[in-house]
N, C-alpha and C positions, 0 to 999 in steps of 0.2 A: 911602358905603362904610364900615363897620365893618372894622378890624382888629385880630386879636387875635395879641397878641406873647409868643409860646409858651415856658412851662419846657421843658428840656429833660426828657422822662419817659424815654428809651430807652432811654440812656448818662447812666445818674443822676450823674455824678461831671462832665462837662463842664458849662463856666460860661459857655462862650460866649453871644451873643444874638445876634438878628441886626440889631433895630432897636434905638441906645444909646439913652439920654434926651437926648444929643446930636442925634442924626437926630431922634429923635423930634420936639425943639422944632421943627425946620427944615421936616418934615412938615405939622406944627400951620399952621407960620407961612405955607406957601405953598401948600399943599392944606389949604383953610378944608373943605372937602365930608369931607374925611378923618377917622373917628372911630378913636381908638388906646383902645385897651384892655389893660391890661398881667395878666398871668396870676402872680400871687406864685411868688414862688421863694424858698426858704431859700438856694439857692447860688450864682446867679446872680453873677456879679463884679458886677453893676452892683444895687444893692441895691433892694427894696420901694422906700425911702423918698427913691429919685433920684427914682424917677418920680412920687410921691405931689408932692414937692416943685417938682415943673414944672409940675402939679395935671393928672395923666393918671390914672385911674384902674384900682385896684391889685384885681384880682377871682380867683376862684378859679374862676369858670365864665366861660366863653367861648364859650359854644353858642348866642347870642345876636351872634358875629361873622361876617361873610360869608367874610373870607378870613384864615387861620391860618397866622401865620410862624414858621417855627424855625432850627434850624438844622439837626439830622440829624433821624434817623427818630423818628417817632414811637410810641410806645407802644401797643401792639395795644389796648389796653385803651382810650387816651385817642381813639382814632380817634372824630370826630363825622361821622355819618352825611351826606352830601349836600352835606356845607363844600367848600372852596379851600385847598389845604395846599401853602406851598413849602416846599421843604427839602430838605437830599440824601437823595435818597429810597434810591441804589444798589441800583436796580434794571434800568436800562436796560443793564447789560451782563451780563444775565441772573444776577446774582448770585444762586446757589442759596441762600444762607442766609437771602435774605429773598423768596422766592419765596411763601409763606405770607402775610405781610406784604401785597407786590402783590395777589396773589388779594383780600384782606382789602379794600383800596381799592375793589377794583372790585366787591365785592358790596355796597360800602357808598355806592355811587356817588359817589365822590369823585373831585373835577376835583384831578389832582396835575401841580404844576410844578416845575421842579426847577432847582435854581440853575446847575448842573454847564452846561446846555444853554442859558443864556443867553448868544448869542452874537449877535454882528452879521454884517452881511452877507457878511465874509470868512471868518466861521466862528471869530471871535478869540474866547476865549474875555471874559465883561465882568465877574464877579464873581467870587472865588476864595481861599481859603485858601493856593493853594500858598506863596507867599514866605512864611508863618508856618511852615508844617510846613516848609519850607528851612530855616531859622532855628532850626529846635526839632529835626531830625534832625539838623543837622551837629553841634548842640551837642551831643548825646548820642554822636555819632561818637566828639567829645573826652571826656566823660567814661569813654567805653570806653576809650579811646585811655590816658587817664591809669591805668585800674586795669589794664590787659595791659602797658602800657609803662613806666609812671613808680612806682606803686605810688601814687598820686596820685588820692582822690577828692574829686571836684568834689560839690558840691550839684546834686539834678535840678531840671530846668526850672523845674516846677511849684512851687519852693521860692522863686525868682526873681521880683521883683515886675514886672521888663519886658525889654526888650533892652537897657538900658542895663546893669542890673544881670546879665546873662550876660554883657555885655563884660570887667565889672570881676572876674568869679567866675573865668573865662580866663586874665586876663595874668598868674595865679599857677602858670599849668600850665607845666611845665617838658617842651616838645615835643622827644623825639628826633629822629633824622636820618632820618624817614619820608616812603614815599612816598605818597601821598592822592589816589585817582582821583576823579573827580568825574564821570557822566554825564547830559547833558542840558542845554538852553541854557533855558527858560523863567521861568516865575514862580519854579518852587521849586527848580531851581537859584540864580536871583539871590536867593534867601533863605540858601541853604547857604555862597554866597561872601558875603556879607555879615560870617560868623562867619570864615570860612576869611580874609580878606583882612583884617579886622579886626586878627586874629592877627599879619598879618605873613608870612604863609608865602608864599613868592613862588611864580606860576605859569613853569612852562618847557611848551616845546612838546610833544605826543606824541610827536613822534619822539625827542627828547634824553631825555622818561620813561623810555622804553624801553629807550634805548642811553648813558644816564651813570649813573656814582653821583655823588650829592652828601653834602656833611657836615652839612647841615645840612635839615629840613622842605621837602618841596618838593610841589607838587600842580597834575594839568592837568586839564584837561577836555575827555570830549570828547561832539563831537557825534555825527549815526549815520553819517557818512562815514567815521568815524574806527572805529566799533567794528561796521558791518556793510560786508558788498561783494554785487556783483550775482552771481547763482545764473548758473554758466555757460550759455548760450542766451535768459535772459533780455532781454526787449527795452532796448534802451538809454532810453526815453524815457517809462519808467516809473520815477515818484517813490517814495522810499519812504514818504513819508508816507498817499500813496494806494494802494499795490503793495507791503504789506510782505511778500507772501508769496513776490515776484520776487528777494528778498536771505538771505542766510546769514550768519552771525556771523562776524566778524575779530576778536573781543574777546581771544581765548583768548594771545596772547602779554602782555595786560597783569596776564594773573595770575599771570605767572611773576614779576614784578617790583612791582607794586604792595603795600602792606602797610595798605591802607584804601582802603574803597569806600563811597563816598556815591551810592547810587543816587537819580538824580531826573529820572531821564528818562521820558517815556510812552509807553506799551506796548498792544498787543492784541492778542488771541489768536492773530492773524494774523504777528506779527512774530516772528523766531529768538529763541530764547536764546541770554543770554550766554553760558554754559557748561553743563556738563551735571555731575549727579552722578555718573560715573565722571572726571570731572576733577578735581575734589578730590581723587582719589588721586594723580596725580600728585605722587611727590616734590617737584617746582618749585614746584608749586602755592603761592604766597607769600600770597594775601589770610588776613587772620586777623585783620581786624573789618570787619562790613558792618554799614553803615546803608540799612535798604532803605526811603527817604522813598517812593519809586511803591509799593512794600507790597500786589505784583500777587499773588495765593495762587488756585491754583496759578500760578507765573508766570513769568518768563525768569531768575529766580535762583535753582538749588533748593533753597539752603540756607534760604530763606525758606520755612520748615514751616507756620507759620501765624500769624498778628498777635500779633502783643502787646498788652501792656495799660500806662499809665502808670505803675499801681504794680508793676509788673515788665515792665519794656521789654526787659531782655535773655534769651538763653539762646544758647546755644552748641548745636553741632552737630559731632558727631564724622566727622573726612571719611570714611576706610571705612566705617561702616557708614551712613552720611548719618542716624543718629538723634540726637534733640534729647536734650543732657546739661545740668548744671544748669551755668549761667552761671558764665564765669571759673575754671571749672573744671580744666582743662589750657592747657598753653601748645598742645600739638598741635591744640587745636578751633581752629573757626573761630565767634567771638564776632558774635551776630548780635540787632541791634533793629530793628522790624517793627510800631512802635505806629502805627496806621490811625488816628487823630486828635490828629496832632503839634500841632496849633494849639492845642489844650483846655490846653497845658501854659502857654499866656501867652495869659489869657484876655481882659486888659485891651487888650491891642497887637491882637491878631486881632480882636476884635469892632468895636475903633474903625476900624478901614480896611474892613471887611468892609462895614458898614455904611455907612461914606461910599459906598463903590465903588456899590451896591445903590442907592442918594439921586439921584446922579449920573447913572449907567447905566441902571437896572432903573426906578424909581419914573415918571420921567415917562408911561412907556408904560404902568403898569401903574394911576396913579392919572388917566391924563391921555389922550392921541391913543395908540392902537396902530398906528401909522404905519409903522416899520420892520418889524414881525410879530418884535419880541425874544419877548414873552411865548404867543403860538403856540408858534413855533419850540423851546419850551421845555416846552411841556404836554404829559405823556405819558397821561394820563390825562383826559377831558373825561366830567364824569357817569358816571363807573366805566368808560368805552368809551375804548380804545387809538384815538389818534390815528394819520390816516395814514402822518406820519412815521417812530410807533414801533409802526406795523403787524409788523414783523418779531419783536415779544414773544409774538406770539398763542399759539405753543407752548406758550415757557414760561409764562405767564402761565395756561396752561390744564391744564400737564399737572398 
């Protein structure tokens, strides 16, 4: 088996990889059958000459490999006809923007896998960025944090050579007596509190959120018991994780008190929103900076207009009329970042876990027995043709 380990063409400015020269040895050493091919990149964090230097071979064509790794989408243009591409493809939640894109795979009959849907038998998910985009949104949280509240700017992520050096850029921020919601228990929440607890900021319960002040930093978190309830008549012994459309939002009293929101919880179409845009009128209405790490457009937060990008992560939104104003602009907005590839900002830290997880998890099955069906379970695409499981794209994949 040939492999070829993909520039990023889509999103020219992301550094990430998804195999390091680290995995890579480890490959070499225990899948001898395995041929690695590395594809030059000028920006890669992990340079040409790691891999030349492990003696893996540094080429500019790769159309000579059976299966092609990335990390995100791929370049309409770099698509090779009849290959094996993983990568996040985001597509399987009908994402209109790259609907073009999918058609594009499947006239070019390409088998596509996608990382998002490598999961095991409980549906866990086995490979993932989120603790990095945790890590890289809350810390922009506090950079927000520092120009609305302190008058205090931090250096962005991307200036930062890892998470050690985010800790140290931190303990110089001088945190007022704010409140700091936190939603969702997963990966990229434990990435968001990593920053948060690092700080020092102590959590209290949601209920004491609600009903104290303190003098000092304080931040909870909650989960969807905490910020949705069951829709009256719904059945009691429907989950919401499988039945999000049997629930309605309970969020709306924590925006009378909150003064930061770290969204990192996950969401689909099917589940309420947090709030609605005639609730930012509300005089009470207290949120006035979101970090929205799930980065769901259109989604359950409407101040989130639309992504952002690293080299301008924020913009602001004026609550009556809900239109986007230029960042930091009034104290009245409510200051909002929405960058969809938090991890590209610490390329070093994300690639090296990303990659081990993929060595660990993903590779035995993929260069060895496909015994559990991880790499099935994960193909949306086989020869340009929608897999049974993601039978349900035929629409859009066709309109």
């Amino acid at each position: 088996m040939k492999i070829g380990i993909l520039r990023e063409t889509r999103r020219w400015k992301d550094r990430r990889v998804a195999i390091t020269p680290e995995t890579a040895l480890l490959i070499q050493q225990n899948y001898p059958e395995v041929e690695l091919y590395v594809q030059s990149s000028d920006l890669r964090v992990h340079p040409d000459e790691e891999y030349r230097q492990l003696g893996f071979p540094v080429v500019q064509d790769v159309s000579h490999c059976d299966v092609l790794i990335g990390v995100k989408e791929v370049a309409n243009e770099a698509l090779l006809e009849g290959k094996t591409y993983i990568m996040f493809s985001h597509v399987a939640k009908e994402q209109a923007y790259n609907r073009d894109f999918f058609k594009l795979m499947a006239q070019k009959k390409i088998t596509l896998i996608d990382y998002e849907y490598f999961v095991d038998k409980h549906r866990a998910r086995l490979v993932a960025f989120g603790f990095w985009a945790g890590v890289v949104g809350a810390y922009y949280a506090f950079v927000g944090i520092g120009q609305r509240f302190c008058n205090y700017q931090l250096p962005a992520p991307e200036a930062c050579r890892d998470l050690q050096d985010l800790h140290h850029q931190l303990k110089a921020l001088p945190i007022p007596a704010l409140k700091i919601l936190v939603t969702g228990g997963g990966r990229v929440a434990s990435g968001a509190l990593e920053i948060i607890n690092h700080l020092g900021i102590p959590e209290v319960l949601p209920k004491d959120f609600l009903e104290r002040d303190y003098d000092h930093p304080v931040y909870t978190r909650l989960d969807p018991e905490d910020y949705v309830k069951r829709k009256e008549g719904a059945p009691e012994d429907q989950h919401f994780y499988d039945h999000p459309e049997a629930f309605e939002s309970a969020f709306l009293p924590y925006t009378k008190v909150a003064d930061a929101f770290i969204a990192c919880h996950y969401w689909n179409h099917e589940s309420p929103h947090f709030f609605s845009a005639e609730d930012l009128k509300a005089p009470d209405f207290s949120i006035s900076l979101i970090s929205d790490i799930s980065c769901d457009v259109p989604g359950p937060i409407p101040t989130t207009l639309r992504t952002s990008e690293i080299e301008a992560p924020f913009y602001d939104v004026e609550p009556l009329s809900g239109k986007e104003k230029a960042p930091f602009s009034s104290s009245s907005h409510i200051t909002v970042v929405a960058v969809d590839n938090l991890p590209a900002a610490l390329p070093m830290d994300a690639s090296r876990t990303f990659a081990r997880d993929l060595y660990y998890e993903v590779f035995p099955s993929l260069f060895g027995n496909e015994d559990d069906g991880i790499i099935e379970r994960a193909t949306i695409l086989k020869n340009g043709k929608l897999t049974p499981k993601f039978s349900y794209l035929k629409n859009f994949l066709e309109e």
